[in-house]
KOLVOKE-826288 format. One record per residue (C-alpha): x negated, y negated, z; residue in three letters. Coordinates in Angstrom, 3 decimals, m for minus. Each point is the difference from the previous one (the first is absolute). Example, Ala and Ser with C-alpha at 12.3 -4.5 7.8 and 13.67 -1.06 7.14 Angstrom:
BEGIN
<<m12.300 4.500 7.800> ALA>
<<m1.370 m3.440 m0.660> SER>
END
This chain:
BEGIN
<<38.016 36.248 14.530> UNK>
<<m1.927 0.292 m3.440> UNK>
<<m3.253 m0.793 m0.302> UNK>
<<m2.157 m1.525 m2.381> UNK>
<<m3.847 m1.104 m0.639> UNK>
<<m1.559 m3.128 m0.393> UNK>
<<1.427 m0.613 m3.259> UNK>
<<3.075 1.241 0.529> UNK>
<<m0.067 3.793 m1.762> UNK>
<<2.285 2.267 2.507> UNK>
<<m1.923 2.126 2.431> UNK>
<<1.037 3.735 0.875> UNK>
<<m0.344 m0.040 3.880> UNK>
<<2.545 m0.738 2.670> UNK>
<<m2.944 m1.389 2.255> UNK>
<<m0.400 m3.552 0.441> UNK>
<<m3.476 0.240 1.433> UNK>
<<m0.752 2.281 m2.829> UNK>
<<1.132 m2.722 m2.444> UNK>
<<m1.680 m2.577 1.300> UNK>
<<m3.400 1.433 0.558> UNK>
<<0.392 1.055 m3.448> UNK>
<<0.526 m3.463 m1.529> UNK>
<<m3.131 m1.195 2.663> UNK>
<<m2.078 3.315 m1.679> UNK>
<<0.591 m0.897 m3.559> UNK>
<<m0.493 m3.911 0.730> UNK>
<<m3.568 0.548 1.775> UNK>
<<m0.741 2.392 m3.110> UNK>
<<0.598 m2.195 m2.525> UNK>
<<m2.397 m2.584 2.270> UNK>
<<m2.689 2.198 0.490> UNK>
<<0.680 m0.458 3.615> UNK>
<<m0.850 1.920 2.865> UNK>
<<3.163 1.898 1.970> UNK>
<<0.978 1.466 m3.072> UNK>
<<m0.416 2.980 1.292> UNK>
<<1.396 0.189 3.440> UNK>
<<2.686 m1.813 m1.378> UNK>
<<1.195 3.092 m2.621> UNK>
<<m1.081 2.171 2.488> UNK>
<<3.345 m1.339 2.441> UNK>
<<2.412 m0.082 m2.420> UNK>
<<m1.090 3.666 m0.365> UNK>
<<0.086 0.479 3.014> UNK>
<<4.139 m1.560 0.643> UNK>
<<0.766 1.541 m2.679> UNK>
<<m2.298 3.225 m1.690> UNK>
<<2.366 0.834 m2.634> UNK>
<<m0.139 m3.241 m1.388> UNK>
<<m1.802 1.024 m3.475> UNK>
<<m1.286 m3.696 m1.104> UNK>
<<m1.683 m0.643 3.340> UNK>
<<m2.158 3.561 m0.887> UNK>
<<m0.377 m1.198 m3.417> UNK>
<<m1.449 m3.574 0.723> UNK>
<<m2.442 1.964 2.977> UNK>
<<m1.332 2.123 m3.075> UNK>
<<m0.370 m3.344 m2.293> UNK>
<<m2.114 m1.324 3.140> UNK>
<<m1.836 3.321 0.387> UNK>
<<m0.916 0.096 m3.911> UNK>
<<m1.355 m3.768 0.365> UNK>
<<m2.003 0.748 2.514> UNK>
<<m1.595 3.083 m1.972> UNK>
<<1.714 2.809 2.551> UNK>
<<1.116 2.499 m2.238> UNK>
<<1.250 2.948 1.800> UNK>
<<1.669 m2.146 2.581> UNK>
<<2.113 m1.763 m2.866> UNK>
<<0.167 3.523 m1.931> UNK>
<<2.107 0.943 3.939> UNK>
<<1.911 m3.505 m0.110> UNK>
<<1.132 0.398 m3.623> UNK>
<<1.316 3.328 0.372> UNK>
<<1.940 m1.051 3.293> UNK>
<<1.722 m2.628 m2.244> UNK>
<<0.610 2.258 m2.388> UNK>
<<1.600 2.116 2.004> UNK>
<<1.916 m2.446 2.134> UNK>
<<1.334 m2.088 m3.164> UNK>
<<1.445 3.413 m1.857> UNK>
<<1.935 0.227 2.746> UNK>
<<1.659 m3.281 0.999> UNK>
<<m1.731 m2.900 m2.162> UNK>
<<1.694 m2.188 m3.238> UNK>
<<m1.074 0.408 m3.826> UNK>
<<m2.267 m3.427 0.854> UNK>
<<m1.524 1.753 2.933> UNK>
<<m1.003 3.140 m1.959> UNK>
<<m1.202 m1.747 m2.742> UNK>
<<m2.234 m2.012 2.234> UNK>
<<m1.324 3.273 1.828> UNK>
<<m0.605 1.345 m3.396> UNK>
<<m2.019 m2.904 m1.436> UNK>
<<m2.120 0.188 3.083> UNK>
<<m0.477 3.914 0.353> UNK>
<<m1.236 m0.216 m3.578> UNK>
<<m2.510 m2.456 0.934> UNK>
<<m1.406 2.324 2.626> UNK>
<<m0.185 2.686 m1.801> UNK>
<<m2.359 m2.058 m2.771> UNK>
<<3.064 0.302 m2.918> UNK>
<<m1.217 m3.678 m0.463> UNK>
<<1.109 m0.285 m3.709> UNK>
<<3.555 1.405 1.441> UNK>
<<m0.274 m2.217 3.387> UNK>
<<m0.022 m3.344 m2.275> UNK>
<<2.958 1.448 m2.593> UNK>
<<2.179 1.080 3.272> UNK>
<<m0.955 m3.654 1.638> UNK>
<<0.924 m2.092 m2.848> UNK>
<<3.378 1.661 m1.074> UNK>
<<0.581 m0.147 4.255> UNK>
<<m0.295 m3.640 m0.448> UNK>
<<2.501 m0.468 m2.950> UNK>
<<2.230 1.157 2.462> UNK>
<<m0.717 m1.401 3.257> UNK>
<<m2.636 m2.472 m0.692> UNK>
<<0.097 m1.647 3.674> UNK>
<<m1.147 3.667 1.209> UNK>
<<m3.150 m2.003 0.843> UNK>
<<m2.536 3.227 0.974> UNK>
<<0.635 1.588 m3.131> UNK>
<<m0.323 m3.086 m2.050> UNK>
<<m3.892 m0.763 1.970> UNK>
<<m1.171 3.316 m1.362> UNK>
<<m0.365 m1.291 m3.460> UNK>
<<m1.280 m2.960 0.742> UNK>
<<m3.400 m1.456 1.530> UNK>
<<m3.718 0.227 m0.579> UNK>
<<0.469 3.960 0.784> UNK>
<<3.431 0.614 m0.948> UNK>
<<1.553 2.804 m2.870> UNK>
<<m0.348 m2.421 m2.632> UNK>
<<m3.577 m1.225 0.868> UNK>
<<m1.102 3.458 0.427> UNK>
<<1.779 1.543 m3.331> UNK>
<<m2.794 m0.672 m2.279> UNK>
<<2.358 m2.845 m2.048> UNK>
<<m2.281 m2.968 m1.415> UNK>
<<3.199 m1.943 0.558> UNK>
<<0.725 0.742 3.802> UNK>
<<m0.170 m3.745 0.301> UNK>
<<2.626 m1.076 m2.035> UNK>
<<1.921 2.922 1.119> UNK>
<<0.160 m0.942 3.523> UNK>
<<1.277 m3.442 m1.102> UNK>
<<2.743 1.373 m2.060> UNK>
<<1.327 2.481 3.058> UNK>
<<m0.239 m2.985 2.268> UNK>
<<1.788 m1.876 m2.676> UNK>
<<2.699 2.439 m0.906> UNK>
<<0.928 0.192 4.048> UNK>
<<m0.580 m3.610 0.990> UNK>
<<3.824 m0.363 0.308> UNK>
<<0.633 2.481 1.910> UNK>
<<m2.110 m1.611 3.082> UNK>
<<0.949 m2.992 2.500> UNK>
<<m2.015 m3.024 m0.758> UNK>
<<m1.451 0.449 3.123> UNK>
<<m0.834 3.460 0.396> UNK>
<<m3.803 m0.060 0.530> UNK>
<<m0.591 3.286 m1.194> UNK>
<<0.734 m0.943 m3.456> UNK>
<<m1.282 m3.025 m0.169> UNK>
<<m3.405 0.924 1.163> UNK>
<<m0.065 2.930 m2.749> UNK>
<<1.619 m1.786 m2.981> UNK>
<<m2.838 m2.615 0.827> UNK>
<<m2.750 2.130 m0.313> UNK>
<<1.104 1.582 m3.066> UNK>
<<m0.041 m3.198 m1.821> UNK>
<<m3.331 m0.688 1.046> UNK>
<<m0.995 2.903 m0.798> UNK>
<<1.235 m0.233 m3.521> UNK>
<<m1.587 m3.727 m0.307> UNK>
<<3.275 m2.029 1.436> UNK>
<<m2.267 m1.354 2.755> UNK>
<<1.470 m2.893 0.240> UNK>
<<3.348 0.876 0.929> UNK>
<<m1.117 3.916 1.835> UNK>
<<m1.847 m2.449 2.493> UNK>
<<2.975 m2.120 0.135> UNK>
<<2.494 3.353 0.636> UNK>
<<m2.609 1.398 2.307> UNK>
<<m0.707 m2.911 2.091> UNK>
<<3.790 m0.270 0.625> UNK>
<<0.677 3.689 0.711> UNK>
<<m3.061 m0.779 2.080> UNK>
<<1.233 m2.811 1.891> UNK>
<<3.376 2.676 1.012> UNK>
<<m1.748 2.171 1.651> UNK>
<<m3.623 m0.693 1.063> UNK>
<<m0.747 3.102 2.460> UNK>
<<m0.254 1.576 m3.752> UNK>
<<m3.176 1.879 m0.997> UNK>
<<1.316 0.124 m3.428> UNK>
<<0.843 m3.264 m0.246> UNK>
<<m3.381 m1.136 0.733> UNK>
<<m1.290 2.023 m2.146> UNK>
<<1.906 m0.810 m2.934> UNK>
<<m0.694 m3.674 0.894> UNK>
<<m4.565 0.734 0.001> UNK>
<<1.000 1.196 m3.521> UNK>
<<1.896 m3.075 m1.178> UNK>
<<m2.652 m2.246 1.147> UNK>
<<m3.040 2.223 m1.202> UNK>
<<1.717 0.019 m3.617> UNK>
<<0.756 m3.569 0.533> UNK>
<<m4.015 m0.810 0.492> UNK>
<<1.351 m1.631 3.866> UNK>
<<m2.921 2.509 1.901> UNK>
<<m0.314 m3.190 2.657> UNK>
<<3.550 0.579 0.683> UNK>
<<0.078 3.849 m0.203> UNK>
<<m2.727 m0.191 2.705> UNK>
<<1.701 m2.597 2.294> UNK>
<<3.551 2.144 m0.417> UNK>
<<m1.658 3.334 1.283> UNK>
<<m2.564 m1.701 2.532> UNK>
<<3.251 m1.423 1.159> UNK>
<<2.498 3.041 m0.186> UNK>
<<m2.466 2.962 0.719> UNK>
<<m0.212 0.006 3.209> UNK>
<<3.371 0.227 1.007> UNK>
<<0.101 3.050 m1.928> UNK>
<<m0.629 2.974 1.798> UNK>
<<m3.281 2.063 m0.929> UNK>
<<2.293 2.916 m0.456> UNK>
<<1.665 m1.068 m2.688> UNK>
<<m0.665 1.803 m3.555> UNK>
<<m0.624 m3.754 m1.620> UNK>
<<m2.527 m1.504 2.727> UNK>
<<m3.203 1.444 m2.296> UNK>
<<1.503 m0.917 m3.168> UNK>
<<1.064 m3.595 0.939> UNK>
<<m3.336 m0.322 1.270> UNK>
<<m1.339 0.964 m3.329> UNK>
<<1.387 m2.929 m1.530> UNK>
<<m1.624 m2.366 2.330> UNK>
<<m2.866 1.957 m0.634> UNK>
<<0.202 m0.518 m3.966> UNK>
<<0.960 m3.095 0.538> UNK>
<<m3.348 m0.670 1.838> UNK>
<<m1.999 1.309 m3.014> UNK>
<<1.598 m1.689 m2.456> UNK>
<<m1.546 m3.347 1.762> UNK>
<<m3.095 1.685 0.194> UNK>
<<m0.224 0.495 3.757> UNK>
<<m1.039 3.768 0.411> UNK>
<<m0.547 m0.095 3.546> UNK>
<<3.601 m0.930 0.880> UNK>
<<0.964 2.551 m2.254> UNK>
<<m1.675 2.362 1.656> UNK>
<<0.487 m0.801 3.064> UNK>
<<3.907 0.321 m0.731> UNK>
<<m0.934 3.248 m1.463> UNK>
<<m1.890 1.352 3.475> UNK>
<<2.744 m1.069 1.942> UNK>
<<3.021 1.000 m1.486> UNK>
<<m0.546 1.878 m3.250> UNK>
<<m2.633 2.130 0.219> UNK>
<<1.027 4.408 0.715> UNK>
<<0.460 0.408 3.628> UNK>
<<1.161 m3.753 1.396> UNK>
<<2.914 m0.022 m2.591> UNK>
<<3.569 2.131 0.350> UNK>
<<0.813 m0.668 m3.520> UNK>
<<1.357 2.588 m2.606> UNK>
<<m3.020 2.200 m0.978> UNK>
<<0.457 m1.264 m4.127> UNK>
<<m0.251 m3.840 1.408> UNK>
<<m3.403 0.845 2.532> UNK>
<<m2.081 2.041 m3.004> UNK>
<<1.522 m2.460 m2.753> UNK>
<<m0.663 m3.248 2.468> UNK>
<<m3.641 1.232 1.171> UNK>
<<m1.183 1.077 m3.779> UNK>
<<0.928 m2.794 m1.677> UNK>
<<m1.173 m2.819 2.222> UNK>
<<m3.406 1.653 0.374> UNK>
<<0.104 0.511 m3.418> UNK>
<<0.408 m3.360 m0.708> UNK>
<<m2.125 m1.628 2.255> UNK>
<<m3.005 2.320 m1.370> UNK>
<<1.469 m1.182 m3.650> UNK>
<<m0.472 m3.638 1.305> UNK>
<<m3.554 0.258 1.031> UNK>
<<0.465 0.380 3.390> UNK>
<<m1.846 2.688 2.113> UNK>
<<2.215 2.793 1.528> UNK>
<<m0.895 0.472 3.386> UNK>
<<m1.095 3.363 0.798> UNK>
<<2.138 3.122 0.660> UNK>
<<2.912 m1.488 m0.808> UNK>
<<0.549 1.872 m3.396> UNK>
<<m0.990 3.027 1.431> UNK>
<<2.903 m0.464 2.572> UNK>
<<2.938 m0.502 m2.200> UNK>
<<m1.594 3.442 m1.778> UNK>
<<0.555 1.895 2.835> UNK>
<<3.072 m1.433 0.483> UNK>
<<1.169 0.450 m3.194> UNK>
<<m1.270 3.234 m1.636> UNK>
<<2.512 2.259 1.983> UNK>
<<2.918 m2.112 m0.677> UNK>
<<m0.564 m0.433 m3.919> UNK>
<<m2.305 2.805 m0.562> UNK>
<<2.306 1.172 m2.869> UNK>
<<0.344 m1.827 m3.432> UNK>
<<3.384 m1.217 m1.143> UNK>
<<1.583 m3.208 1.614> UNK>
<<m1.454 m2.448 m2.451> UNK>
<<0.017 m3.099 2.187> UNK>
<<m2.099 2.000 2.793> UNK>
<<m2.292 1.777 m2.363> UNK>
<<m1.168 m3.559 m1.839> UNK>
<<m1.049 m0.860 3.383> UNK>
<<m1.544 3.405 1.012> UNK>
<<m1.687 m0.379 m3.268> UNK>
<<m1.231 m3.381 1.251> UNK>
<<m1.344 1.545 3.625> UNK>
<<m1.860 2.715 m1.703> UNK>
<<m1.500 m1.823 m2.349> UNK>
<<m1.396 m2.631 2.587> UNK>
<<m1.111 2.987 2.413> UNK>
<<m1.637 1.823 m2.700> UNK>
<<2.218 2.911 0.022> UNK>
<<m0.501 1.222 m3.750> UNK>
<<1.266 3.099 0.651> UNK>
<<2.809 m0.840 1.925> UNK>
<<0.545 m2.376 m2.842> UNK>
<<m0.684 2.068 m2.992> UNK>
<<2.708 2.779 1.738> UNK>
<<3.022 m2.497 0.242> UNK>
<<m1.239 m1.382 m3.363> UNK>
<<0.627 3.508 m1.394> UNK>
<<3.154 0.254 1.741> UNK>
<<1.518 m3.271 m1.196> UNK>
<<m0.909 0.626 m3.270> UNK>
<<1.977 3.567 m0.018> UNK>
<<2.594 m1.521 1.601> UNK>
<<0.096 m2.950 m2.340> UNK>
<<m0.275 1.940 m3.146> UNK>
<<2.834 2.543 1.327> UNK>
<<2.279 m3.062 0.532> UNK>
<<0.069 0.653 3.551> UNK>
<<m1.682 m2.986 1.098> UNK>
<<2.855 m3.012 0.517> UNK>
<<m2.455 m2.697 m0.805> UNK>
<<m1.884 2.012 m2.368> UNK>
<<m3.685 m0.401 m1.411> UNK>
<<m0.550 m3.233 1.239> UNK>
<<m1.113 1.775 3.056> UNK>
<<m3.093 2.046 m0.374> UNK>
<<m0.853 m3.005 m2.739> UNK>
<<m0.077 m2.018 3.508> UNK>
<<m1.920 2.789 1.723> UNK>
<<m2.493 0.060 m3.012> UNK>
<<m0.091 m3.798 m0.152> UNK>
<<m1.012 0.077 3.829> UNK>
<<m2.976 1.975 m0.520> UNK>
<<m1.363 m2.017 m2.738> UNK>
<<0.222 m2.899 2.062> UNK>
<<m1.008 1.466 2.750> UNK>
<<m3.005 0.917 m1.944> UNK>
<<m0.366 m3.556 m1.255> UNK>
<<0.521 1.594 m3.558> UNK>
<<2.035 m3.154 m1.068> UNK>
<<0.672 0.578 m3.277> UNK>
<<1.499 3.293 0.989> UNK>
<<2.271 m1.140 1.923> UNK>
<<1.403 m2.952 m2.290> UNK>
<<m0.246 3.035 m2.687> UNK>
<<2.597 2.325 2.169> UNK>
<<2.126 m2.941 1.439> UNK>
<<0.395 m2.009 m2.368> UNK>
<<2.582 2.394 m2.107> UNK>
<<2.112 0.791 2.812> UNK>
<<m0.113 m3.607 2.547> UNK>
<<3.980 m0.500 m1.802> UNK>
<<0.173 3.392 1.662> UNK>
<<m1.203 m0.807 3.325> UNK>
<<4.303 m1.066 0.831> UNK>
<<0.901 3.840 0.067> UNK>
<<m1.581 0.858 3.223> UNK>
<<2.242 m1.976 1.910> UNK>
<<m0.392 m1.956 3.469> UNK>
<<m0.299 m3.725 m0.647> UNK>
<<m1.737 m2.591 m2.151> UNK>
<<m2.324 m0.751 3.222> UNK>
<<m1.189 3.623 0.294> UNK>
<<m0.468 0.668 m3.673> UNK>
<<m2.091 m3.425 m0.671> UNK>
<<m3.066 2.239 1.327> UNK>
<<0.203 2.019 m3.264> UNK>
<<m0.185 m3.649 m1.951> UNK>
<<m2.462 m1.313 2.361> UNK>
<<m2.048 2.908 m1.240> UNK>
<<0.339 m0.374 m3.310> UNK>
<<m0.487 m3.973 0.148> UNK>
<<m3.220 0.613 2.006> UNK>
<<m1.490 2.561 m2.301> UNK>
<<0.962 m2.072 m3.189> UNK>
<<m2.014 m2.848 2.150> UNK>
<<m2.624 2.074 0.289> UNK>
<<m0.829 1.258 m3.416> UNK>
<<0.018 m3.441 m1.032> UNK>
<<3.500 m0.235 m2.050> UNK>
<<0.661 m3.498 1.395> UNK>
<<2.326 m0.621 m2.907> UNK>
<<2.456 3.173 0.925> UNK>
<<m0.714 m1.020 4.352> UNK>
<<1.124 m3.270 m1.328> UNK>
<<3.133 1.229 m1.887> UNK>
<<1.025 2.297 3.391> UNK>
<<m0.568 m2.893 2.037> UNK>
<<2.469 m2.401 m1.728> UNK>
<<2.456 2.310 m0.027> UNK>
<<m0.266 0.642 4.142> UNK>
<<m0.746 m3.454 0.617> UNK>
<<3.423 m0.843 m2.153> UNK>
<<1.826 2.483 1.844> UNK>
<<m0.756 m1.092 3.695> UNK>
<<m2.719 m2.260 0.869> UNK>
<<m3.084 0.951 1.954> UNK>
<<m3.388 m0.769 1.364> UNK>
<<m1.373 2.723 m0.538> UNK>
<<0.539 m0.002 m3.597> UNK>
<<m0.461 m3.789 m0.468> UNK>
<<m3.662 0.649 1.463> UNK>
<<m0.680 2.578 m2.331> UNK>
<<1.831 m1.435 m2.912> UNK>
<<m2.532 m3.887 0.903> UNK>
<<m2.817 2.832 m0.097> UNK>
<<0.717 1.501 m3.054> UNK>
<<0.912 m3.340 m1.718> UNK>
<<m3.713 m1.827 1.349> UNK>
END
């Protein structure tokens, strides 16, 4: 009997249990759901020379920031798919293997020519897509639109009610300013399958970029808990109940989200999402005027400095740029500022000089040099797109910016910024300081 995944693709294994924990594997990967694991791991173990059940164990293994354990899984199903595997299943090992081994700029070339010719091969399709995805992460200023136009180009291809696809074409138009109908996409992929970490996800987004923070906070008060602490999301969803907090003003129940679920050491959440989460919520919260209790920066430090000690993943270095400054680490700072700059000016750097500008600008405000840091972000904010993750993470680099121009007294350019955020999704936040600037 021949087998085949969840969408269909033929499988090389004569093992029905190997098949079908394969389809459960890829399914609770593309949720963010816990059992992914265990669930590669037996259709492994029915069948070990099956080389796409390796392959997806690797993906999981890279996710999860466990490099020499996917370095082992890649190789097995590279070895295993020479032998007996189609030209689809060696294509797909390749585009993955290349991922591991960094070849990012060849990882999302390999992906998308994969997907011309077997679109519904759904893993390889979710590597260039998302917040931290091959396109987000490739330096482009026009990931966003990107995303949209791969979703797009495949949107045929998928059943009307495959969830998978309808939670990830709906974030890409949000991201890209389609809120409207990503919420609508997302809330139905959603509504398919709701024991989806991704889904949720995708769904905080929608509603933060849709100014609905009420409802953002009801869905994940709601949906958390059923959601197993274990899961790589639980932090990060939090965060967005979190941000939605602040944005009404309420620091304590921001906070208190923070202590209990985002914070290093309470969260299981990919290393990227708990330094990324924990710097720029404290960062913003100490932007807003509200005191940051004590220890806490010096915590996510510790936590951080040996995972992102070394300059040149834009997205994290913005945000390492961020903890230094608001630790006072000027040499720590000053060193990666040295090393971006290198990197930037050898072309090395994906998102380029946009990020030791950010680094820079974080001192100066840090500082409460203002009119530095309008002076040094100012240029580059149309910039601020190429690091990547989402419009919710990068906002901290605006809020910045917004807060400094406040600051030095440029009402009239705080004004201008203002309209333009308030235009693009409302919030309180903004409203308040927008009635402040405006009395």
């Amino acid at each position: 009997m021949a087998h085949h995944d969840r969408r269909f693709l033929p499988l090389s294994t004569a093992s029905d249990t190997a098949a079908a924990q394969y389809r459960e594997g890829i399914d609770l990967m593309l949720a963010a759901w816990p059992g992914a694991a265990e669930a590669l791991d037996a259709a492994i173990a029915a069948d070990p020379g099956f080389a796409l059940a390796h392959a997806a164990r690797a993906r999981l293994h890279a996710m999860r920031g466990e490099p020499a354990a996917a370095r082992a899984c890649i190789a097995a199903a590279a070895e295993r798919v020479a032998r007996a595997g189609t030209e689809r299943e060696r294509s797909h090992v390749a585009v993955v293997a290349l991922a591991i081994e960094g070849r990012s700029g060849e990882a999302l070339e390999h992906a998308l020519a994969h997907a011309e010719a077997w679109p519904c091969d759904a893993l390889i399709l979710s590597m260039p897509l998302g917040a931290f995805g091959l396109l987000a992460f490739s330096g482009r200023a026009d990931h966003d639109q990107a995303r949209v136009d791969l979703c797009e180009r495949h949107a045929a291809a998928y059943a009307p009610d495959d969830w998978w696809f309808a939670i990830s074409r709906g974030w890409a138009l949000t991201e890209n300013g389609a809120v409207a109908l990503g919420r609508a996409l997302t809330e139905e992929g959603f509504g398919l399958r709701r024991e989806n970490a991704n889904g949720a996800h995708a769904l905080s987004h929608a509603l933060f970029e849709d100014g609905a923070g009420a409802e953002a906070e009801a869905l994940i008060a709601d949906w958390l808990p059923g959601y197993d602490r274990a899961g790589v999301l639980h932090g990060h969803i939090a965060w967005h109940a979190a941000l939605a907090a602040l944005e009404r003003g309420d620091a304590q129940a921001a906070l208190a989200l923070y202590g209990a679920h985002v914070r290093p050491g309470v969260t299981a959440g990919l290393a990227l999402n708990v330094v990324t989460d924990a710097v720029s919520l404290l960062w913003r919260l100490s932007a807003y005027g509200h005191a940051v209790p004590a220890g806490l920066w010096d915590e996510v430090r510790a936590y951080a400095e040996p995972r992102f000690g070394e300059a040149g993943f834009g997205f994290a270095d913005a945000h390492m740029g961020l903890l230094a400054a608001a630790t006072g680490d000027r040499a720590g700072a000053a060193s990666r500022i040295a090393a971006l700059t290198a990197l930037a000016e050898a072309g090395t750097l994906a998102a380029g000089p946009v990020v030791p500008a950010i680094c820079r600008a974080a001192l100066a405000f840090a500082d409460e040099d203002w009119d530095s840091c309008v002076r040094i972000l100012e240029p580059v904010a149309a910039e601020v797109v190429r690091l990547g993750g989402s419009g919710a993470q990068r906002e901290v680099i605006e809020d910045t910016l917004l807060v400094a121009l406040m600051r030095t007294g440029r009402a009239e350019a705080a004004r201008t910024l203002l309209d333009a955020r308030l235009h693009r999704r409302p919030s309180p936040r903004d409203a308040r300081w927008q009635a402040r600037l405006t009395a």
